[in-house]
BALOBA-1460 file (C-alpha; in Angstrom, 3 decimals):
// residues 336
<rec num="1" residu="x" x="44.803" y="-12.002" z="112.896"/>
<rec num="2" residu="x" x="41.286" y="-12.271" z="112.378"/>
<rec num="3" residu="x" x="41.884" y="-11.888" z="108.411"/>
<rec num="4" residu="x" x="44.358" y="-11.899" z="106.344"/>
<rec num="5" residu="x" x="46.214" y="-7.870" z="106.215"/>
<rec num="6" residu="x" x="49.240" y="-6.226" z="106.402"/>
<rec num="7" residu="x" x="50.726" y="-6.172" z="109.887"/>
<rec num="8" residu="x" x="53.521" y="-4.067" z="110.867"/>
<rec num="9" residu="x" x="55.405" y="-4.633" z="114.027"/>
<rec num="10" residu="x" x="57.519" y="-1.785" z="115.630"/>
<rec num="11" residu="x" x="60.602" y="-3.552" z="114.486"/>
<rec num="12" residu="x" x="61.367" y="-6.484" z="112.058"/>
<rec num="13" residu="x" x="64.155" y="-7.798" z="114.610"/>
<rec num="14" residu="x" x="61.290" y="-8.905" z="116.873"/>
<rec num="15" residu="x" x="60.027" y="-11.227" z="114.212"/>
<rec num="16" residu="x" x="63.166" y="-12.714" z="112.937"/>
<rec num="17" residu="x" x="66.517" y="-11.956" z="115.260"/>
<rec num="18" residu="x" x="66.911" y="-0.518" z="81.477"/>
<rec num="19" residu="x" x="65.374" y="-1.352" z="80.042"/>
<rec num="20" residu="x" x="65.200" y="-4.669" z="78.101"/>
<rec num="21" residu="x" x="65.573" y="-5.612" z="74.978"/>
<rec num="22" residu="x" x="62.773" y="-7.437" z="73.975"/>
<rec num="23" residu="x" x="63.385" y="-9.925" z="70.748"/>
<rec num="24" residu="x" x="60.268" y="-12.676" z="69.225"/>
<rec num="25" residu="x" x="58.063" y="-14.014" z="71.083"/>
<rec num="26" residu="x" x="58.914" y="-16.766" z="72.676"/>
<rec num="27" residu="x" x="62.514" y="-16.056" z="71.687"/>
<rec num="28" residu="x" x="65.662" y="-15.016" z="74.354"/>
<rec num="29" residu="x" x="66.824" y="-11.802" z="75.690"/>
<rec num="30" residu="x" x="70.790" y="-11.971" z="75.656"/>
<rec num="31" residu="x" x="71.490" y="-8.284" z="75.891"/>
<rec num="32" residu="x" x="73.686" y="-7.613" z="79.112"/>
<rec num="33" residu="x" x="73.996" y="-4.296" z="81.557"/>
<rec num="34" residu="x" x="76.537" y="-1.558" z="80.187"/>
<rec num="35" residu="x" x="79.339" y="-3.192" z="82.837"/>
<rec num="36" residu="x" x="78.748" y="-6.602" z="82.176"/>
<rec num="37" residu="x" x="77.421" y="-7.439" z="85.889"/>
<rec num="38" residu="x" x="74.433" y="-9.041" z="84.763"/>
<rec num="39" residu="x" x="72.342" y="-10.287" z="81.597"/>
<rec num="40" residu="x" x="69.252" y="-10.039" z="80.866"/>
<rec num="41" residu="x" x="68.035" y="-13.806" z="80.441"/>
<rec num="42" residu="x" x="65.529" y="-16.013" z="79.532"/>
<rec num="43" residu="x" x="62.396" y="-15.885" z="77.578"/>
<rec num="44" residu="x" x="59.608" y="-13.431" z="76.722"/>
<rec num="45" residu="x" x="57.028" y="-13.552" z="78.839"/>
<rec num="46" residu="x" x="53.649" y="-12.983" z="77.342"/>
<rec num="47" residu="x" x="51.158" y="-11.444" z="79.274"/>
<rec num="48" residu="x" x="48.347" y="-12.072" z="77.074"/>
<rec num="49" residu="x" x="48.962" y="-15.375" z="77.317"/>
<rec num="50" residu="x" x="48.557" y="-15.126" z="80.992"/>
<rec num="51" residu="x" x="45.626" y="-12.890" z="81.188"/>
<rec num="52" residu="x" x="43.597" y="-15.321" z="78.948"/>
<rec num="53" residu="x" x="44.856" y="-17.999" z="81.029"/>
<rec num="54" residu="x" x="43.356" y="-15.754" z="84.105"/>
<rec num="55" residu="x" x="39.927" y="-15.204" z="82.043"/>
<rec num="56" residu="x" x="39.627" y="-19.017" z="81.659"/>
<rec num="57" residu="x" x="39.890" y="-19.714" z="85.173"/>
<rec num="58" residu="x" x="36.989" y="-16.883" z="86.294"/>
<rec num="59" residu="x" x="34.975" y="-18.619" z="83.574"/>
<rec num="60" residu="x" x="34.341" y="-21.278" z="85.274"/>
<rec num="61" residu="x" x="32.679" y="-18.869" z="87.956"/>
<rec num="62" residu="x" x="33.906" y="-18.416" z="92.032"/>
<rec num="63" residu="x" x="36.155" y="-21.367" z="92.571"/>
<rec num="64" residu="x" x="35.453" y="-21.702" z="96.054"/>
<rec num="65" residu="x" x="35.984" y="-25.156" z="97.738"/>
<rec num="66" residu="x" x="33.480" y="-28.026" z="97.671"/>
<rec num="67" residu="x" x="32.069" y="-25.982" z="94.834"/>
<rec num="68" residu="x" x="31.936" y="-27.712" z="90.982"/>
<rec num="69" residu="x" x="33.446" y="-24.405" z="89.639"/>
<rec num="70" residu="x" x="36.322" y="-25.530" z="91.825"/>
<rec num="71" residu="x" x="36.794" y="-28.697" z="90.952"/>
<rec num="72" residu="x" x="35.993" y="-28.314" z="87.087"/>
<rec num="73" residu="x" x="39.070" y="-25.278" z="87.298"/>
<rec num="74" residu="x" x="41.611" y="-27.826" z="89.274"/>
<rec num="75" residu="x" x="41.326" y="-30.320" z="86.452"/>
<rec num="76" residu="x" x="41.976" y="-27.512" z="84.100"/>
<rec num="77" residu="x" x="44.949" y="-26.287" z="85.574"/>
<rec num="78" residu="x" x="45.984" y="-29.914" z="85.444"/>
<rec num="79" residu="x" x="45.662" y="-30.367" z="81.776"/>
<rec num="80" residu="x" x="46.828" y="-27.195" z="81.216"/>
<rec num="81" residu="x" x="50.370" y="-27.953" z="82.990"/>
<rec num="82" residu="x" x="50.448" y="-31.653" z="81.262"/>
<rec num="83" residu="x" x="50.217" y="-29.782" z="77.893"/>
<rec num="84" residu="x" x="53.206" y="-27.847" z="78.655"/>
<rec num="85" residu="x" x="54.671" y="-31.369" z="79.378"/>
<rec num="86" residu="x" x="55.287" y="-31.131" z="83.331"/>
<rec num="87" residu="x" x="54.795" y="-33.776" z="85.145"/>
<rec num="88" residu="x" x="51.491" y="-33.410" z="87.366"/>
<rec num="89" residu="x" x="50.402" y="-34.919" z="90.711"/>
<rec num="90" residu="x" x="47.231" y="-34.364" z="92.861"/>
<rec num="91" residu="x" x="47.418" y="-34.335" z="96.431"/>
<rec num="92" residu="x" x="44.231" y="-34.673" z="97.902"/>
<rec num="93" residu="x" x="42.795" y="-34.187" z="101.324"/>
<rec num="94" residu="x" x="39.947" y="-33.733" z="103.837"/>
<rec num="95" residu="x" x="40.887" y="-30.438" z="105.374"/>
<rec num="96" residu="x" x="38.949" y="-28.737" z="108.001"/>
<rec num="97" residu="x" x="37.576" y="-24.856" z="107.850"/>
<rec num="98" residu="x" x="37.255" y="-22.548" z="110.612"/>
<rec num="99" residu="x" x="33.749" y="-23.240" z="111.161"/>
<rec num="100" residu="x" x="34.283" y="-27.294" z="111.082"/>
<rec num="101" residu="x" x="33.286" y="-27.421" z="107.153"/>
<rec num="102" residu="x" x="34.877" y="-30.347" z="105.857"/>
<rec num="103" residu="x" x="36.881" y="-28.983" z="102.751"/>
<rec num="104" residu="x" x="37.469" y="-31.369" z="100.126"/>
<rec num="105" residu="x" x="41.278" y="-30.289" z="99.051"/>
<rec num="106" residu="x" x="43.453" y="-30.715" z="96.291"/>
<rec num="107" residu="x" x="46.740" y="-29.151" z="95.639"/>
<rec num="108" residu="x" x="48.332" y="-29.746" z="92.380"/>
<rec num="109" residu="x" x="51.965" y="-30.026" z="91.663"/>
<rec num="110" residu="x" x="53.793" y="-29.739" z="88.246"/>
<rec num="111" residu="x" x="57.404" y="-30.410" z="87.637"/>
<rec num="112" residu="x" x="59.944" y="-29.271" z="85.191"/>
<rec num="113" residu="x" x="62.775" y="-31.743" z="84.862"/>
<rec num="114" residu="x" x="61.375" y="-33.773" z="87.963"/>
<rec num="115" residu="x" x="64.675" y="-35.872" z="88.232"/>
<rec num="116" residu="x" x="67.038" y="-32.462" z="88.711"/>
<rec num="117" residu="x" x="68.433" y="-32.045" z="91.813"/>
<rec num="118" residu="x" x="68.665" y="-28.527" z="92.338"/>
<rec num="119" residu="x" x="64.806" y="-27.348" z="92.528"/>
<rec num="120" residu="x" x="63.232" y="-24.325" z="92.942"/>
<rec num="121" residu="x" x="59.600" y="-24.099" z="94.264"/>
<rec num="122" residu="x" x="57.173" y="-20.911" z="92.542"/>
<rec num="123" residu="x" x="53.652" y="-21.294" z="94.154"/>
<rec num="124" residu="x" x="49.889" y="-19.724" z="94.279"/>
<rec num="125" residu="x" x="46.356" y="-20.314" z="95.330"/>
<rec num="126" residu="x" x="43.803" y="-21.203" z="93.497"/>
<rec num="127" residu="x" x="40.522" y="-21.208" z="95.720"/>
<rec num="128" residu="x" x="38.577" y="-18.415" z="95.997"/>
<rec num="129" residu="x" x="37.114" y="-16.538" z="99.026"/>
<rec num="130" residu="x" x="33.544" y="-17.484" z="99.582"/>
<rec num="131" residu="x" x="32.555" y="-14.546" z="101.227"/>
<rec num="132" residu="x" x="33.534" y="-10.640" z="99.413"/>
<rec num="133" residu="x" x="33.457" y="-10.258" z="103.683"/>
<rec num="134" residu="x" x="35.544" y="-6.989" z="102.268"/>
<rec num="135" residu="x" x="32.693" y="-5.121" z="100.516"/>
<rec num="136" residu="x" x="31.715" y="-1.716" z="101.244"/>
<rec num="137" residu="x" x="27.901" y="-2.845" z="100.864"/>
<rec num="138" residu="x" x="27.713" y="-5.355" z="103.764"/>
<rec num="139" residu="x" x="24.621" y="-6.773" z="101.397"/>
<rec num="140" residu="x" x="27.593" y="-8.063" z="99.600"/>
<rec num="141" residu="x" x="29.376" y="-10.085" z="102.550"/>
<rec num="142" residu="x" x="27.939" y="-13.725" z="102.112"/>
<rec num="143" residu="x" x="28.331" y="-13.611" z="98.133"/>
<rec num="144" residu="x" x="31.652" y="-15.469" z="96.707"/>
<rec num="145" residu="x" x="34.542" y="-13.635" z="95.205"/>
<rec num="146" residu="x" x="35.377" y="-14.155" z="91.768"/>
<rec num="147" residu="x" x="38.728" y="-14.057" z="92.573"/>
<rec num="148" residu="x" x="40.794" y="-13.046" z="89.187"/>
<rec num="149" residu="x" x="43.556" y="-11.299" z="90.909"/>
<rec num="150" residu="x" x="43.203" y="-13.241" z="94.032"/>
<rec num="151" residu="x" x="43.481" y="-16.517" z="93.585"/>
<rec num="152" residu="x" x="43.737" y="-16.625" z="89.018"/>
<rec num="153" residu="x" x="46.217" y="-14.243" z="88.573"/>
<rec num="154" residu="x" x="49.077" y="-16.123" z="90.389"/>
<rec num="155" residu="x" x="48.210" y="-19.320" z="88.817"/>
<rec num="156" residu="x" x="47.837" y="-17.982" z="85.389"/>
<rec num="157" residu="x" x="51.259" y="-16.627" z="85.587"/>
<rec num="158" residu="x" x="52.425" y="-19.892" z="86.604"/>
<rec num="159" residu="x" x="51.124" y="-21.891" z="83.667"/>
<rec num="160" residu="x" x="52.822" y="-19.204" z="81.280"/>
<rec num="161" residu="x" x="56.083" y="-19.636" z="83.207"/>
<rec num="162" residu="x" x="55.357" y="-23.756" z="82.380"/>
<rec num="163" residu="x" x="54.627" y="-22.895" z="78.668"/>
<rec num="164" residu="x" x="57.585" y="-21.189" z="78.178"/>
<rec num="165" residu="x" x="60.035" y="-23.296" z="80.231"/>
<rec num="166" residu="x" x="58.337" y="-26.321" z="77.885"/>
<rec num="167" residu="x" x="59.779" y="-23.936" z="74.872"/>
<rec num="168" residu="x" x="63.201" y="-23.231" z="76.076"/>
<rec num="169" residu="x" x="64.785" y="-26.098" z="77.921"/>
<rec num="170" residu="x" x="67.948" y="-24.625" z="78.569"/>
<rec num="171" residu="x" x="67.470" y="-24.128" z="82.477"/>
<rec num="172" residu="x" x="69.738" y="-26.383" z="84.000"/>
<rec num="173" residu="x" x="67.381" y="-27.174" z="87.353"/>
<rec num="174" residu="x" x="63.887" y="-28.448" z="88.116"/>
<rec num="175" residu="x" x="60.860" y="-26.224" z="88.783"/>
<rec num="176" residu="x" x="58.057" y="-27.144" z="90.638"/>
<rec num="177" residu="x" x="55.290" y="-25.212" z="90.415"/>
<rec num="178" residu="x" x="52.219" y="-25.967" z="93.567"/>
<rec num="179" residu="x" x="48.761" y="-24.250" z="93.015"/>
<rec num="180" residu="x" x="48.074" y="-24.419" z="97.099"/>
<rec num="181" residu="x" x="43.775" y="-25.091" z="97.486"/>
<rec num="182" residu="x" x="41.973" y="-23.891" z="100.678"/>
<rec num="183" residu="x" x="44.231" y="-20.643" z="101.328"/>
<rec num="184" residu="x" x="40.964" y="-18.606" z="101.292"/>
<rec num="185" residu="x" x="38.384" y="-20.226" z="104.101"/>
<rec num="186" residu="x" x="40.491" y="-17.509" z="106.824"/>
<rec num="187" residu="x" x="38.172" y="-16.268" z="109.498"/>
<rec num="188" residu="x" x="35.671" y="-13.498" z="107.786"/>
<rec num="189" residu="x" x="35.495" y="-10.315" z="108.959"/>
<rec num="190" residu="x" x="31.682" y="-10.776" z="109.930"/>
<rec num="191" residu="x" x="32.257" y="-13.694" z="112.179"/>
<rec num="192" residu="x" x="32.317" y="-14.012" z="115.982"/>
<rec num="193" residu="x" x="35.104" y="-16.805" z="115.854"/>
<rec num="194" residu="x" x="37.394" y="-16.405" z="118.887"/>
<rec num="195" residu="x" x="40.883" y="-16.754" z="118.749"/>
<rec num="196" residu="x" x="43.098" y="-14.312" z="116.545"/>
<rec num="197" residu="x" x="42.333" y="-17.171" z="113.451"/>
<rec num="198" residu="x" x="45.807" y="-17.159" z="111.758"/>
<rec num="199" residu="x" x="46.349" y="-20.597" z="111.368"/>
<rec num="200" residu="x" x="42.302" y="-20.947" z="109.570"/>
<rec num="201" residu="x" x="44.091" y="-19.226" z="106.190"/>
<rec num="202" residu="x" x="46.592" y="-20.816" z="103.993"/>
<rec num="203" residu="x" x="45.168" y="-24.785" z="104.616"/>
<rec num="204" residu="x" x="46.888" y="-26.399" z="101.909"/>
<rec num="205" residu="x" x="49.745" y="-25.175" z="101.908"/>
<rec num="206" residu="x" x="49.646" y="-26.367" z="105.249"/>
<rec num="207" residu="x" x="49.225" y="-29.755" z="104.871"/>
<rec num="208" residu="x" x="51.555" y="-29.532" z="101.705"/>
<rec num="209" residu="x" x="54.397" y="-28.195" z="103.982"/>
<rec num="210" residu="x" x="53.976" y="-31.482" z="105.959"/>
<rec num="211" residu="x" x="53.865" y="-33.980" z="103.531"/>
<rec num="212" residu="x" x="57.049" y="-32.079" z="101.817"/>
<rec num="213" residu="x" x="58.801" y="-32.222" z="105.215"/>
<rec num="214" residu="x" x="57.655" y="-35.843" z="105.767"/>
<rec num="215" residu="x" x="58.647" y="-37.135" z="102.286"/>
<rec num="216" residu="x" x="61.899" y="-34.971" z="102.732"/>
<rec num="217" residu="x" x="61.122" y="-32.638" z="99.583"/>
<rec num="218" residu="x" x="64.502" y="-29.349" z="99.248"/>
<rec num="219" residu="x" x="64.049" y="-26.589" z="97.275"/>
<rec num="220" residu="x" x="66.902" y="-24.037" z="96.616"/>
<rec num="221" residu="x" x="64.325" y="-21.541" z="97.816"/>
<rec num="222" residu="x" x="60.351" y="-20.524" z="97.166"/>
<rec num="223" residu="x" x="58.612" y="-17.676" z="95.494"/>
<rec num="224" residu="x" x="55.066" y="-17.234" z="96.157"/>
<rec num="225" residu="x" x="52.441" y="-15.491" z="93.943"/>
<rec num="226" residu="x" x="49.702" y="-13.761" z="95.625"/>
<rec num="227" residu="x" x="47.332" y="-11.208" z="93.761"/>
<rec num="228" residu="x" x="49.628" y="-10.548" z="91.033"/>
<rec num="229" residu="x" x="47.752" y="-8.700" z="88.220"/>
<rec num="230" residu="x" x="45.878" y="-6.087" z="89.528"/>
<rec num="231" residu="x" x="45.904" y="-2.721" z="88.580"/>
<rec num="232" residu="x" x="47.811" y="-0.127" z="89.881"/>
<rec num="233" residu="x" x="49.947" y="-2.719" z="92.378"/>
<rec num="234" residu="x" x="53.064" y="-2.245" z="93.701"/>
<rec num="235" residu="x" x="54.863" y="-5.081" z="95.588"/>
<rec num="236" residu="x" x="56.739" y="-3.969" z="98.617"/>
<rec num="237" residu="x" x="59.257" y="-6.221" z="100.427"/>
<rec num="238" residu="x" x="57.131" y="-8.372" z="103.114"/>
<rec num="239" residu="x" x="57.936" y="-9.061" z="106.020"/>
<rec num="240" residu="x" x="58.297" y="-12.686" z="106.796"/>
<rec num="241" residu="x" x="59.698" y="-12.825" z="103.359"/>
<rec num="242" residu="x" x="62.702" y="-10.796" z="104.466"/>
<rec num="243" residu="x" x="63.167" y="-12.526" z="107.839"/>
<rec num="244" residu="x" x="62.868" y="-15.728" z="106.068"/>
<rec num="245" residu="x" x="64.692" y="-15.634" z="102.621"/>
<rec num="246" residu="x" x="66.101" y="-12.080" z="102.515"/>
<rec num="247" residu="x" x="69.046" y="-12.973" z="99.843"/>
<rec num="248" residu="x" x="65.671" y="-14.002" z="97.830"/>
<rec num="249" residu="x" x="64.072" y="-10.962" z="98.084"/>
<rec num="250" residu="x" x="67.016" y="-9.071" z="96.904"/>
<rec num="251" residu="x" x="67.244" y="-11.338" z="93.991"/>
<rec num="252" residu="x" x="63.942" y="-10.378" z="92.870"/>
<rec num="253" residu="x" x="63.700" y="-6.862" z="93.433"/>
<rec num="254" residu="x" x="67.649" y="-6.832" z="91.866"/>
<rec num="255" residu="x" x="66.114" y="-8.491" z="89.105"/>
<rec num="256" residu="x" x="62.691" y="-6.274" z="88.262"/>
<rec num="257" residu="x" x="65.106" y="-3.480" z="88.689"/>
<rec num="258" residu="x" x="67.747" y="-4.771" z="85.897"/>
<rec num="259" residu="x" x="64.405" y="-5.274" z="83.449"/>
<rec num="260" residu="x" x="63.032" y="-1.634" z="84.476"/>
<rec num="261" residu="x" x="60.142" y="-3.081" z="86.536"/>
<rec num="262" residu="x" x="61.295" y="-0.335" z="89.528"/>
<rec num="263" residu="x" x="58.076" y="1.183" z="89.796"/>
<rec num="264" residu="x" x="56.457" y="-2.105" z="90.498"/>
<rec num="265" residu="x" x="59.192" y="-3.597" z="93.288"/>
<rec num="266" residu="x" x="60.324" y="-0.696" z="95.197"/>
<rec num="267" residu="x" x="63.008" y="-0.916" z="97.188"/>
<rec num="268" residu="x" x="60.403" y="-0.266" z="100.024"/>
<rec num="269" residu="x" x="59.448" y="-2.373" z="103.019"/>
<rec num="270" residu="x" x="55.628" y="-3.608" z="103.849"/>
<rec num="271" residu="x" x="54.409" y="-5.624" z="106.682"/>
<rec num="272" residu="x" x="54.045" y="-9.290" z="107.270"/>
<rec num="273" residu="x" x="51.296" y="-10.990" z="105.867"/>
<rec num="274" residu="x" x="49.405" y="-14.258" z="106.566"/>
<rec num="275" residu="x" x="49.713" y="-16.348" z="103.404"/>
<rec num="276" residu="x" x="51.111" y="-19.618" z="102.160"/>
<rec num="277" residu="x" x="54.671" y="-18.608" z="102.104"/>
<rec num="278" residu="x" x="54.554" y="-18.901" z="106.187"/>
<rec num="279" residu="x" x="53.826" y="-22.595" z="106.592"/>
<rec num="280" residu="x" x="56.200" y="-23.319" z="103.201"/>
<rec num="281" residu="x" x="59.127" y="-22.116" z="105.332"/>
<rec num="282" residu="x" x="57.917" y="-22.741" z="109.033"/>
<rec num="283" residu="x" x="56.923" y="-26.566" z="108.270"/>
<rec num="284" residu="x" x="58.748" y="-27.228" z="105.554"/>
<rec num="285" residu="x" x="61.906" y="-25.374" z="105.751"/>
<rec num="286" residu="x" x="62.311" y="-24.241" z="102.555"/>
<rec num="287" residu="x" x="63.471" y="-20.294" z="102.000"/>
<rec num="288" residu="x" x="60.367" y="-18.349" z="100.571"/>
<rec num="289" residu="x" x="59.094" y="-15.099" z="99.892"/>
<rec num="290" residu="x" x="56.021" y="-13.789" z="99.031"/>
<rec num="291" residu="x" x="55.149" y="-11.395" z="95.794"/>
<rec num="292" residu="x" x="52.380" y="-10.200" z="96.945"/>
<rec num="293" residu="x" x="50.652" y="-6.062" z="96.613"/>
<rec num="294" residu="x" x="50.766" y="-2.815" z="99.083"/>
<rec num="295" residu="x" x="48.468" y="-0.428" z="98.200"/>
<rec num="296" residu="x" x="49.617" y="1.802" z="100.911"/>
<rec num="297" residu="x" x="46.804" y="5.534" z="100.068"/>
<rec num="298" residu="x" x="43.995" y="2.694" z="99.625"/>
<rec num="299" residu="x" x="41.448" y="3.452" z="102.197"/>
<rec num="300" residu="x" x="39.356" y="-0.089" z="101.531"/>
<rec num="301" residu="x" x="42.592" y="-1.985" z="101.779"/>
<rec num="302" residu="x" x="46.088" y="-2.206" z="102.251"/>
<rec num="303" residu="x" x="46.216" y="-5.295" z="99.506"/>
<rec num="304" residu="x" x="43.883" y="-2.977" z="96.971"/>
<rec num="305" residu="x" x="40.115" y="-1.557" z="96.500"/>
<rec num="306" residu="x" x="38.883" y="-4.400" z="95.105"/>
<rec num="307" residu="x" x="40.354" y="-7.501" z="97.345"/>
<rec num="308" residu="x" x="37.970" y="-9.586" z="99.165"/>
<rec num="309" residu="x" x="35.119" y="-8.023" z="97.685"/>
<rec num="310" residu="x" x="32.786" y="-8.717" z="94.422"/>
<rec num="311" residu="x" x="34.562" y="-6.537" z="92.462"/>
<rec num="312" residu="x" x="37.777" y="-8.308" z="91.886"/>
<rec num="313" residu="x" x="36.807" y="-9.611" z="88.526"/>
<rec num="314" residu="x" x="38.473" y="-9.487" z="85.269"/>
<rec num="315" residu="x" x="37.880" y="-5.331" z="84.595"/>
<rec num="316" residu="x" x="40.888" y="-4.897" z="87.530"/>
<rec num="317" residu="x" x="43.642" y="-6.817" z="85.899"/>
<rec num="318" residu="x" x="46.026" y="-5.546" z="84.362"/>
<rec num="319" residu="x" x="48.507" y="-7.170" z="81.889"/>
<rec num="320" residu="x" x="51.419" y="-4.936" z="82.237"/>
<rec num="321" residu="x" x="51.397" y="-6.368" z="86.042"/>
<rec num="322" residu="x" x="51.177" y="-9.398" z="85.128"/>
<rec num="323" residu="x" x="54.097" y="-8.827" z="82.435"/>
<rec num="324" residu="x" x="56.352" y="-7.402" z="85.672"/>
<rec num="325" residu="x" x="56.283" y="-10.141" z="87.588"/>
<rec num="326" residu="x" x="56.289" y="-12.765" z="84.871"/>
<rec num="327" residu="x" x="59.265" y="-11.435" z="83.141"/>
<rec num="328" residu="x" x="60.601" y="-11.017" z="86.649"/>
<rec num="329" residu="x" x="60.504" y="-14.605" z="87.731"/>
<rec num="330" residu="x" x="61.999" y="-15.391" z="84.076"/>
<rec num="331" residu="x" x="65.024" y="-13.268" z="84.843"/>
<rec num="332" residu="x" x="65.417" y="-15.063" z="88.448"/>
<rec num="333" residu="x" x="64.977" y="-18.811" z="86.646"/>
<rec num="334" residu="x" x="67.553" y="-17.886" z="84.317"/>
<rec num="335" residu="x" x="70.014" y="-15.911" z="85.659"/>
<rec num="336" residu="x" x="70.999" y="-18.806" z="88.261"/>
């Protein structure tokens, strides 16, 4: 795949073989279903919280690699989780692009309750796409993406998550959260690069997938967030994620159901996508799915109108998205 899209294969066996009762911020929902099958748990997730936390990010401009934006954001995110009192590690590397750049990496890694033994891994991006290659006006194509839904938004819900979790410490396993760098340097769509260019996307989660297999790293399972704030989204079940982790998927979608988040996670399939989740489970074994959009009536793009293109700045997100799949992942941590 020349970029990163939606692809649907003629079957998935080829690949593979409410409402809630919302109490204080900050405080626990307890209420449980009208036959007792499940609770709703956890805390309130606030999406304002996130959104500013996605505004802070795009103020430090495009945060594409070798860029000072980029690094100036990174140490952000860092202090940012060390506030919430996880414990933070920088893994660093010389990475190269498609076109032999030398990318100067860094993911970051935060853990709650480091020592646990039962783990679950919730990841995003955090680089941006240095080329809106995506645009309609093809004036547009060498300019960087701001990047607020792709690339902040994921993070941003992530260091909410980390707040909170710092605020109830009643989850009885460790979280480690990984803001992957260098997902975004894919292949652009204006480039003559040969070769269908699916292993130029997603480089540090790449290498991280190696290390965590070298160093012997388990997870329970992975949850990936990928352009999770934008207006008007809906997040289908992908396809890897299902071939992958499908008892994950249906714990998610079970659990945006149970919360009255339908209308965001339909019980409706998408196609398989090119993103970090891939490597995560290919290299490093771990089961993970990815959260990520179908916009399946948008003519500019199947992952929205405004995706890989200048336009996907802070005027296209939306916190009531943001609020689905943060209070999703709450009910997921919690109800384990």
């Amino acid at each position: 795949m020349l970029n990163k899209r939606y692809f649907f294969p003629k079957s998935m066996v080829i690949m593979a073989m409410l409402s809630a009762v919302i109490m204080a911020c900050g405080g626990n929902k307890t209420s449980a279903t009208a036959n007792g099958e499940q609770q709703l748990a956890g805390p309130d997730f606030n999406a304002d919280s996130a959104w500013a936390f996605c505004l802070r990010q795009c103020q430090f401009g495009p945060r594409v690699m070798n860029s000072a934006a980029h690094d100036s954001c990174a140490q952000w995110i860092v202090s940012r989780f060390q506030q919430y009192g996880m414990t933070v590690s920088q893994q660093h590397a010389t990475l190269k692009g498609y076109d032999g750049t030398s990318l100067n990496a860094t993911n970051i890694i935060a853990s709650f309750k480091p020592k646990a033994a039962n783990r679950i891994l919730i990841c995003a991006h955090y680089d941006c796409r240095p080329w809106a290659d995506n645009d309609a006006d093809s004036a547009n194509w060498q300019k960087p993406v701001m990047g607020a839904n792709d690339g902040a938004s994921g993070v941003a819900v992530m260091i909410e998550l980390a707040r909170l979790l710092s605020l109830n410490d009643s989850l009885d396993r460790g979280v480690d959260f990984v803001c992957f760098d260098a997902e975004d340097w894919g292949v652009p769509q204006w480039s003559d690069h040969q070769g269908d260019g699916s292993d130029t996307w997603a480089l540090g989660a790449q290498h991280w997938a190696l290390k965590a297999k070298e160093s012997g790293y388990k997870a329970d399972y992975g949850i990936l967030l990928d352009m999770v704030g934008g207006q008007g989204a809906t997040f289908y079940r992908e396809g890897y994620s299902q071939t992958y982790a499908p008892a994950i998927v249906e714990k998610v979608w079970q659990s945006a159901h149970v919360l009255g988040y339908g209308s965001f996670f339909p019980f409706a399939d998408g196609g398989m996508i090119t993103d970090d989740h891939v490597p995560v489970n290919n290299i490093a074994g771990i089961p993970t799915i990815d959260i990520v959009p179908y916009y399946p009536d948008c003519p500019q793009s199947s992952f929205g109108p405004r995706w890989h293109t200048i336009a996907d700045t802070m005027d296209g997100i939306d916190a009531n998205t943001l609020k689905a799949v943060g209070q999703t992942i709450i009910q997921v941590l919690y109800s384990e």
